[in-house]
C-alpha positions as CSV (number, residue, x, y, z in Angstrom):
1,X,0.0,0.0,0.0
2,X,2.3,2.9,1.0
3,X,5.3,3.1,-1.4
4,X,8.3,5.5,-1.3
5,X,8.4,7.2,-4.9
6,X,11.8,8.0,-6.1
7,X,11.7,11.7,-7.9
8,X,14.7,12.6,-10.1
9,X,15.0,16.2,-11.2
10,X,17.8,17.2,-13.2
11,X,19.2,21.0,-14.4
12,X,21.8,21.7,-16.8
13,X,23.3,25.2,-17.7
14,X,25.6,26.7,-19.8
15,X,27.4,30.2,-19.5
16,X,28.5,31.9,-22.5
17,X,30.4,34.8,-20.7
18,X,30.8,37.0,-23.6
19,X,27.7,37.3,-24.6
20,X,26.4,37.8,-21.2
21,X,24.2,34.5,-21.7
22,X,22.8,31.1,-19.6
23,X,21.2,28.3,-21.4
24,X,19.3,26.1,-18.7
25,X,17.9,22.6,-19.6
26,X,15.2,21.6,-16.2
27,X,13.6,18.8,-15.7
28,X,11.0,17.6,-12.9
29,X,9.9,13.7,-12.4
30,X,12.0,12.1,-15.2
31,X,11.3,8.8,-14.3
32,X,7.8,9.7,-13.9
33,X,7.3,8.1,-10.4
34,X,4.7,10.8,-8.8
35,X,1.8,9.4,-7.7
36,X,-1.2,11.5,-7.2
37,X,-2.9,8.6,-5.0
38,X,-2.0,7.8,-1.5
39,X,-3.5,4.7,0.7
40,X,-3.3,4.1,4.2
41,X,-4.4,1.7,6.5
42,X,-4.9,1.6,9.9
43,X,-7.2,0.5,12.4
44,X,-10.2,2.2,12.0
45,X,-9.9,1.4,7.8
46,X,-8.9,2.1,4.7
47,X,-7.9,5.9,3.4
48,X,-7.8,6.7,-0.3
49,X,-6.6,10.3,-1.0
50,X,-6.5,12.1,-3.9
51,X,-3.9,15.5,-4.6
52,X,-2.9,17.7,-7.3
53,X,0.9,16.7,-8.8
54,X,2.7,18.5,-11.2
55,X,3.2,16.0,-14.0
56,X,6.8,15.1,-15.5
57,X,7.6,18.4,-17.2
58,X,11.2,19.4,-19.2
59,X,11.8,23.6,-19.5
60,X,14.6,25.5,-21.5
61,X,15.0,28.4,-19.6
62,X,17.2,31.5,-21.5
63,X,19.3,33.7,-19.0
64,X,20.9,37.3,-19.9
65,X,22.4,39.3,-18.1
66,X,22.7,42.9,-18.7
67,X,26.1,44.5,-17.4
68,X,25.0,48.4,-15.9
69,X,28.5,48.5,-14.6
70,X,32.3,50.1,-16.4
71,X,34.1,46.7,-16.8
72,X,36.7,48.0,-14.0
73,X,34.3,47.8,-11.2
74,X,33.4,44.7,-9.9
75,X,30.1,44.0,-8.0
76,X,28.8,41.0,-7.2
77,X,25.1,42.0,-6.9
78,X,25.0,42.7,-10.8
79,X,20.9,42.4,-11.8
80,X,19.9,39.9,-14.3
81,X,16.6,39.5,-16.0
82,X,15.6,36.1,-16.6
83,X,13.1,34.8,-20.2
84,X,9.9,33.1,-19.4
85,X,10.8,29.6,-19.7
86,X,9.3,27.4,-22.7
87,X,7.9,24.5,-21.0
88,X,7.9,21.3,-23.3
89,X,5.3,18.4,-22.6
């Protein structure tokens, strides 16, 4: 009845430092484990319940970030804006 699921997510990025660019690969649930059903048992019965799960999803996410700053001057706080990311079913 109750099982432990086993939930691999995964990310992989790239920088391209010239161009002031991150290419991100996500994924959530590759081996497509979730469950959206859980049973228990005890002594008064049986419970069935029933919940919302995010489904096995893959996103490319595209990062740039915008240098504000002279070249000379470091700072570490440097804003970035991120692109909505493409989700692929």
């Amino acid at each position: 009845m109750n099982r432990d699921e086993v939930v691999w997510n995964m990310t992989l990025s790239r920088t391209i430092p010239k161009a002031n660019l991150t290419i991100s690969a996500e994924g959530f649930d590759i081996l497509g484990q979730l469950s959206n059903r859980r049973f228990t048992v005890n002594e008064q019965g049986r419970t069935e319940t029933y919940t919302n799960v995010t489904p096995r999803y893959f996103m490319l996410k595209l990062t740039y970030r915008f240098n504000k700053f002279p070249k000379n001057k470091k700072n570490n706080g440097m804003p970035f804006i991120s692109m909505p990311p493409v989700f692929i079913p």
